[in-house]
N, C-alpha and C positions, 0 to 999 in steps of 0.2 A: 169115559168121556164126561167133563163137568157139565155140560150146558143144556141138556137135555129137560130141566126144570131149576127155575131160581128161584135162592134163597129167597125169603120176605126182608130180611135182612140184610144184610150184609150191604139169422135175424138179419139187418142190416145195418150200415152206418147206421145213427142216430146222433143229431144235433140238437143239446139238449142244453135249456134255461134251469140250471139249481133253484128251485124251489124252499127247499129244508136245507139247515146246517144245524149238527151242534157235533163238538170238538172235545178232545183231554189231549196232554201231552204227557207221554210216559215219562217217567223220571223229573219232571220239572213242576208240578202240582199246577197245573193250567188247568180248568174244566170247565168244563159247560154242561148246563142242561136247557132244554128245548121242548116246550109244550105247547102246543094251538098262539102260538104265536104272533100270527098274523090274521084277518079274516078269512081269505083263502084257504089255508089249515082249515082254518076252525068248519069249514064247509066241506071242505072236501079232506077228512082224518087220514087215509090213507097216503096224503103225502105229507101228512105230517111225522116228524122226526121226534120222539120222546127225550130216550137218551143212548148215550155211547157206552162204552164199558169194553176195560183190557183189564182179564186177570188173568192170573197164572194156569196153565192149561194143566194134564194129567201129569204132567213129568216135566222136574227143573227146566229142563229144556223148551217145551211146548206154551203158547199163549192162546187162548180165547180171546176173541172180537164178535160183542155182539149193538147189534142195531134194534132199537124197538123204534114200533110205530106202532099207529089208529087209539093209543088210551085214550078215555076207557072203554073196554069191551066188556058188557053184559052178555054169559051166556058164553056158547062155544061154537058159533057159527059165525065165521069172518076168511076173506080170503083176501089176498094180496091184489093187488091193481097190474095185470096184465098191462095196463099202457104207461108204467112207469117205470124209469130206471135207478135200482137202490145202488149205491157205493158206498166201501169202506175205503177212505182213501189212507195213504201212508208215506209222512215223511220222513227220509233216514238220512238224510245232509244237514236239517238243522235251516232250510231256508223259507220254511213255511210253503213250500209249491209238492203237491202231493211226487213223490217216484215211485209206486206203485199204489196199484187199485185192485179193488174186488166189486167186479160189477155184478150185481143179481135181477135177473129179469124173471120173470113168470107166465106159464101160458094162461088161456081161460079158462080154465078148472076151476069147479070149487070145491074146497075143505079138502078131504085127504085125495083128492082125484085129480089136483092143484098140482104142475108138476113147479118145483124151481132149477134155476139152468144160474151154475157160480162160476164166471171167470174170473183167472186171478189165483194169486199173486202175479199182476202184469204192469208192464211200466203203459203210462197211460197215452197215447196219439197227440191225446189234446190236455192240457193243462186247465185249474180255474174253472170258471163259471160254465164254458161252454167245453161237451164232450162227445169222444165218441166211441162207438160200442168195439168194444175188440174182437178181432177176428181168428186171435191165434191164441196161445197158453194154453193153461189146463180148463179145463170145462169140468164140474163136479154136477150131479144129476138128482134128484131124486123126487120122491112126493112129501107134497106139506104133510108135515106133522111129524116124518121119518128124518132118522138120521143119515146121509150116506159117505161115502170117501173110506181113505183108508184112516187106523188109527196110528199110524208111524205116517202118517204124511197131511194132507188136508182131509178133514172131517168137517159136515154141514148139515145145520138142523134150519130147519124155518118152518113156523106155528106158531099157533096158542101156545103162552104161557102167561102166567100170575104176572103182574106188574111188579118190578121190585122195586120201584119209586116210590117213596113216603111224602106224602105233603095231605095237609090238614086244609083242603083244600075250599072249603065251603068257609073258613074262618080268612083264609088267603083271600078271598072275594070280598071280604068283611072290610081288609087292609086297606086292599088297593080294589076298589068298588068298579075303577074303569078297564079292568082285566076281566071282567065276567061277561062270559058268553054270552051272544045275543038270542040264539035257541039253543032249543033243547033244556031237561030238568036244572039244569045249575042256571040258570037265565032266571027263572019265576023266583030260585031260594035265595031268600036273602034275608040278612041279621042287623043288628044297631052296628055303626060306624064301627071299629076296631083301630088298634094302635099296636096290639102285637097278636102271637098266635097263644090258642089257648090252652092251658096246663092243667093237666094234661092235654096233652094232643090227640087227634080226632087220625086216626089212618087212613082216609075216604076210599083211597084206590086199592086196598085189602081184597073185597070182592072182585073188582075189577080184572081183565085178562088185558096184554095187549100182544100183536103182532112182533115177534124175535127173529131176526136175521143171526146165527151166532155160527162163527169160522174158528176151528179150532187146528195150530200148523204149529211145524217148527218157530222158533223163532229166529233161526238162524235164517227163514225164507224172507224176512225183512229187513233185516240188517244190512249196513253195508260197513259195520266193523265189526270183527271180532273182538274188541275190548271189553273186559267182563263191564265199563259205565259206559257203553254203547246205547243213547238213546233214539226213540221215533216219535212222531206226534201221530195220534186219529183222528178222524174227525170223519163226518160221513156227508150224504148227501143224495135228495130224492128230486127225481129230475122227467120232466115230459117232451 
């Protein structure tokens, strides 16, 4: 199973306000990335969205889908927000409106005693901004930090893992001066004005851990053609 650690490189209804967004579309080089964004984020990390990522799973066949949140985490003690709901959503028509979801919720546990509950691949009730929790599909189980599922079908980790995000981030505040945090350590650090990043580049988030949502399936469970340029878009989303 690839996603157990990355590169440095490379219940009921619930009526829910999207929070976070960030997106790629496979096949079409579309991307996003998504960091403390907002004030809201920047106060409350756990509904913040880092970034998305689709790579190729253990076999031609198979995709990984992974979700980060809360960077940066010092240390190894962080757990997921039981009052939030994470989504991997998924388009496979080509019209931007998700057709299927993976919805991940969490109970109150902390750290390995955390349990996560994955539904999905499931087409979603409600579309867009507002959503609701699904009641039927596959349900996948396990405890943070474990891997569970099968490996010929859905597989799911959620934990600590290293940030694989690179930005030179304290020279980034440099640039754009009204992007830096109002508390916390990067709030007090601060350098002369900036006009680009600096050469060599600074890795800041190397140390750093953040929260992994990562679903690893067929790919033939999201497709709605069998054409070997059959493409989907991802994009996620954290919601209260």
């Amino acid at each position: 199973m690839p996603f157990p650690s990355f590169s440095r490189r490379t219940v009921r209804s619930l009526a829910a306000l999207s929070v976070g967004v960030a997106a790629l579309v496979v096949g079409q080089r579309v991307y996003a990335s998504d960091h403390q964004d907002t004030p809201e984020t920047e106060l409350n990390p756990r509904m913040d969205i880092n970034d998305v990522y689709a790579f190729p799973g253990a076999s031609a066949d198979r995709i990984a889908l992974v979700l980060t949140t809360s960077s940066p985490i010092a240390g190894q003690s962080a757990s997921f927000d039981p009052n939030l709901l994470y989504q991997i959503k998924v388009d496979n028509t080509g019209d931007a409106v998700e057709d299927l979801v993976f919805q991940v919720t969490f109970d109150g546990g902390v750290g390995a005693a955390q349990r996560y509950f994955v539904r999905g691949p499931v087409a979603p009730a409600m579309t867009g901004t507002k959503t609701m929790l699904a009641t039927g599909g596959t349900v996948t189980t396990g405890n943070v930090g474990s891997t569970s599922g099968s490996a010929s079908g859905i597989q799911v980790f959620a934990g600590l893992r290293a940030d694989p995000f690179v930005i030179d981030l304290e020279q980034f505040f440099n640039v754009l001066p009204d992007r830096r945090p109002s508390t916390g350590p990067l709030a007090t650090q601060s350098g002369p004005s900036a006009g680009s990043f600096r050469m060599p580049g600074v890795d800041f988030l190397k140390p750093f851990n953040a929260l992994a949502i990562a679903i690893e399936l067929p790919k033939s469970a999201l497709q709605s053609s069998t054409a070997a340029d059959a493409k989907f878009g991802v994009w996620s989303t954290i919601s209260r």
